[in-house]
C-alpha positions in Angstrom: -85.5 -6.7 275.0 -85.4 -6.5 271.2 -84.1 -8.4 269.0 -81.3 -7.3 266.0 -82.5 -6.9 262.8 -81.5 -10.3 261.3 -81.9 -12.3 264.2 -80.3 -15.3 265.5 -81.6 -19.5 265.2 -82.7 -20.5 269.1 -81.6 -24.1 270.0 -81.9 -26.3 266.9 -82.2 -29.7 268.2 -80.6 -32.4 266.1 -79.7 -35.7 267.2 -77.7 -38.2 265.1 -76.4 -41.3 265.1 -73.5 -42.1 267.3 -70.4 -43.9 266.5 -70.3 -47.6 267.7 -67.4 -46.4 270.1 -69.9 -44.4 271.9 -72.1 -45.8 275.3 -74.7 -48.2 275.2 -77.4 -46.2 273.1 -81.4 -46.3 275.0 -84.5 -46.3 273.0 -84.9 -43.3 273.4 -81.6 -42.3 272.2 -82.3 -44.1 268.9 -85.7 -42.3 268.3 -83.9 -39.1 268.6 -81.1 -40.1 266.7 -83.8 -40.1 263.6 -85.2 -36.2 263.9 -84.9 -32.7 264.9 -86.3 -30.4 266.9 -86.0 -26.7 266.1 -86.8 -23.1 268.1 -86.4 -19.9 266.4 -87.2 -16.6 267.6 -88.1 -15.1 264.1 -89.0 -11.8 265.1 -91.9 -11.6 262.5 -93.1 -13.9 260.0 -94.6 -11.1 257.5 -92.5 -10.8 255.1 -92.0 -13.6 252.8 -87.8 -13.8 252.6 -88.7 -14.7 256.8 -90.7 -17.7 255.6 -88.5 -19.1 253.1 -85.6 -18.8 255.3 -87.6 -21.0 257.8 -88.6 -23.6 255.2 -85.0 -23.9 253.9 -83.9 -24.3 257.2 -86.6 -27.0 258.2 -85.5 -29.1 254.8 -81.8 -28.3 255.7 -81.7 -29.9 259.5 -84.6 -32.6 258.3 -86.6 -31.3 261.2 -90.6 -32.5 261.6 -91.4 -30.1 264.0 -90.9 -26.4 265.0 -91.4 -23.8 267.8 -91.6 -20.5 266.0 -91.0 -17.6 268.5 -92.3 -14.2 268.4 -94.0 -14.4 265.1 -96.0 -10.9 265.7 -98.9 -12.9 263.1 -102.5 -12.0 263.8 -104.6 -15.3 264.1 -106.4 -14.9 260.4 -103.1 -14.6 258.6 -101.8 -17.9 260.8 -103.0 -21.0 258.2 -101.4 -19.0 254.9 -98.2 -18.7 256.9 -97.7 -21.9 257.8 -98.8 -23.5 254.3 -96.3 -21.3 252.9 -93.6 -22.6 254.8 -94.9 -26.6 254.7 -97.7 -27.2 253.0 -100.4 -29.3 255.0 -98.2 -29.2 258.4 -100.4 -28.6 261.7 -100.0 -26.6 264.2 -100.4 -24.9 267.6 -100.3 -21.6 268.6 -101.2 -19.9 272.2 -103.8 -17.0 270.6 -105.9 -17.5 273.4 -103.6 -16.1 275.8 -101.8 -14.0 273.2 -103.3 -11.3 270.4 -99.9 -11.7 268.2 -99.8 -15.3 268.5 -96.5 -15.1 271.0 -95.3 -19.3 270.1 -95.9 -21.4 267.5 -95.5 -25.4 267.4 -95.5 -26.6 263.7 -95.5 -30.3 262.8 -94.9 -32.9 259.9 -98.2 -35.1 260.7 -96.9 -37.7 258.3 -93.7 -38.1 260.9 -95.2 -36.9 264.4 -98.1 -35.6 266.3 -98.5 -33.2 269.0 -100.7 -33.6 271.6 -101.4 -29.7 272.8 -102.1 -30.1 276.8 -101.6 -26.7 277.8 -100.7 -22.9 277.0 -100.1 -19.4 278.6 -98.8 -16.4 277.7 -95.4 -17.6 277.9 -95.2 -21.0 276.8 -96.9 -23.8 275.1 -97.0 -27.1 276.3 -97.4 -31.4 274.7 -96.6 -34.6 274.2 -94.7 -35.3 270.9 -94.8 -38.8 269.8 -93.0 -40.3 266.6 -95.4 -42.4 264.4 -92.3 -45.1 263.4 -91.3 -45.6 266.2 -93.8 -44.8 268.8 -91.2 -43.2 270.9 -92.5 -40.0 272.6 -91.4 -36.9 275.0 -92.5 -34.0 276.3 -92.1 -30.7 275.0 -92.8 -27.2 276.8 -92.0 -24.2 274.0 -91.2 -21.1 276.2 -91.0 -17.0 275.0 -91.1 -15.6 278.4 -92.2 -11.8 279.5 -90.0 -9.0 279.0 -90.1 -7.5 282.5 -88.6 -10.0 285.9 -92.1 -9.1 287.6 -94.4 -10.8 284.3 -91.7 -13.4 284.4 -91.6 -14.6 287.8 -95.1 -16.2 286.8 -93.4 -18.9 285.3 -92.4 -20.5 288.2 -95.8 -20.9 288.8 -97.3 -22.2 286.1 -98.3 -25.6 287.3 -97.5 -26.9 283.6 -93.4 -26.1 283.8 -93.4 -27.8 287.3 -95.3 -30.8 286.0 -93.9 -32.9 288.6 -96.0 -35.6 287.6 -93.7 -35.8 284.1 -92.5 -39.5 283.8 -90.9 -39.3 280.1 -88.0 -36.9 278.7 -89.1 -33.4 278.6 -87.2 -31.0 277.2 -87.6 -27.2 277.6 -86.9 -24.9 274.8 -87.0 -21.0 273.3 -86.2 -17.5 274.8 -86.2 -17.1 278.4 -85.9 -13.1 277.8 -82.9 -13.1 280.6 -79.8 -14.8 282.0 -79.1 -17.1 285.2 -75.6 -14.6 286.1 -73.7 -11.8 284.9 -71.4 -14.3 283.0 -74.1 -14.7 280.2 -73.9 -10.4 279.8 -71.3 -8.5 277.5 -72.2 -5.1 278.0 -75.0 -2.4 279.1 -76.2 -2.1 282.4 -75.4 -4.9 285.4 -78.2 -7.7 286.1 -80.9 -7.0 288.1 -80.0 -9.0 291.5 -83.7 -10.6 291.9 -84.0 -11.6 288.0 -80.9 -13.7 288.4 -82.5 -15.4 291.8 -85.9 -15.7 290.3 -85.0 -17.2 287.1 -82.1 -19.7 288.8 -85.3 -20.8 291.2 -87.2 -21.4 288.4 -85.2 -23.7 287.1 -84.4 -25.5 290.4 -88.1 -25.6 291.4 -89.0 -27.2 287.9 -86.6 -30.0 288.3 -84.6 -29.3 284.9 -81.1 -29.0 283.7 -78.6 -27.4 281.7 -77.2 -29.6 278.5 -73.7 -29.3 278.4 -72.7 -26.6 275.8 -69.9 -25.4 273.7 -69.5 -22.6 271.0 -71.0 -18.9 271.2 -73.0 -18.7 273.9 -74.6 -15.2 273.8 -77.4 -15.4 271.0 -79.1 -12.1 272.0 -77.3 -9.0 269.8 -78.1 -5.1 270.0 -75.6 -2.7 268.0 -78.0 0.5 268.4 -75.8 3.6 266.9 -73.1 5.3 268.8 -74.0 2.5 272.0 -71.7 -0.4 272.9 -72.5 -3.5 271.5 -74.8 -5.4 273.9 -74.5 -9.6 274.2 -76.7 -11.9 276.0 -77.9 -15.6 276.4 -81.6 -15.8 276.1 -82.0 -18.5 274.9 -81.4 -22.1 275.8 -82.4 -26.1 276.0 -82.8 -27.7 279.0 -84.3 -30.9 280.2 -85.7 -33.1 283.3 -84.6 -35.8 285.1 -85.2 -38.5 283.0 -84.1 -36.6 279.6 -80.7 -36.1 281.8 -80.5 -39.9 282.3 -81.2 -41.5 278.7 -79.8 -38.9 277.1 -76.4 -38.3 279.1 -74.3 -37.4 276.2 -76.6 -34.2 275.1 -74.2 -31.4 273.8 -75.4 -28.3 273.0 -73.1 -26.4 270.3 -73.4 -23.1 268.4 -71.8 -22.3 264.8 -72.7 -19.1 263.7 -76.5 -18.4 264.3 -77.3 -21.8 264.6 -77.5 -24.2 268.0 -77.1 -27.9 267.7 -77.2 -31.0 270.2 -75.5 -33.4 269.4 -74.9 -36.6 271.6 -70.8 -37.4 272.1 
């Protein structure tokens, strides 16, 4: 599917403090509390508006590290892109499966560091740890396939199972469909099979929705003379132990942008 001509912030994750009212708080919690985590399907980074608008929103939500999504970069002009949106950041992008450079992971080395373990097409895939605090969790960045068959290999990939996982983990970016016809406004009816195969996915990877409020559907086409088309593409989910010491996740949208918040 693609994307409207100014499009929309994926999950922005951006934990912070909760009041004292609020349950006992875990480590893990508190490390959190302290940064952000930010996914943005930018369509293409070439022009130089794009990259600004990135950088203002990095400095804006005090985020230290990135997953840029469908940047449509070639691999020479990757270094000058990223210095011009933070100068002397690091990153990580999956070229090797990818001529355009599908994801991106960009970091703050002064705050955290990413510790690539694995890529494909469709995702990329580390440990981030917080220098401070020494606090750490997994983090898979995911642009899936356009078509249900290219997708299905997802649920393969022995990286998103990762059943061997023993810290938070959470999953983030553009999953290029929906999990039922609830997260659709518009155009034809789901395919039957890309609803199973996607809800499977989910179930065989052991990881879960975080509770959610706001607009939902951050996917927009308004081609001329057609009907407006909505749909959720893109969400933030986590494993088992992200579920448990972080029970009070709350994903919320305002506008373009995606926030989790703990209540």
């Amino acid at each position: 599917m693609s994307r409207p001509s100014s499009p929309g912030i994926l999950p922005i994750v951006q934990l912070q403090q909760a009041s004292k009212a609020s349950q006992g708080i875990l480590p893990f919690q508190t490390m959190l509390m302290m940064i952000g985590l930010g996914a943005w399907n930018v369509r293409r980074l070439g022009t130089s508006t794009k990259r600004d608008n990135i950088k203002n929103i990095i400095s804006k939500e005090k985020m230290p590290i990135m997953c840029l999504i469908e940047t449509r970069a070639t691999q020479d002009k990757l270094r000058d892109y990223v210095s011009s949106i933070c100068a002397d950041w690091q990153l990580v992008a999956n070229y090797t499966n990818s001529d355009n450079g599908r994801i991106w992971i960009i970091w703050d080395p002064l705050l955290v560091s990413f510790n690539f373990l694995q890529e494909s097409s469709q995702l990329i895939h580390g440990e981030v740890l917080f220098l401070q605090s020494s606090h750490k969790f997994m983090l898979t960045a995911i642009y899936t396939h356009n078509t249900g068959r290219d997708r299905k290999m997802l649920s393969s990939d022995p990286c998103l199972i990762a059943a061997g996982i023993s810290i938070p983990r959470i999953t983030i970016g553009d999953f290029n469909t929906t999990r039922s016809s609830d997260e659709r406004v518009g155009g034809a009816p789901p395919i039957w099979m890309d609803l199973v195969d996607f809800n499977k996915c989910i179930l065989d990877c052991s990881l879960y929705e975080i509770r959610s409020l706001g607009q939902h559907l951050s996917w927009c086409r308004r081609a001329e003379n057609e009907e407006v088309k909505l749909r959720r593409l893109d969400r933030a989910l986590v494993n088992h132990h992200g579920s448990i010491n972080l029970p009070t996740l709350l994903l919320g949208t305002c506008s373009q942008i995606f926030l989790i918040t703990p209540r």
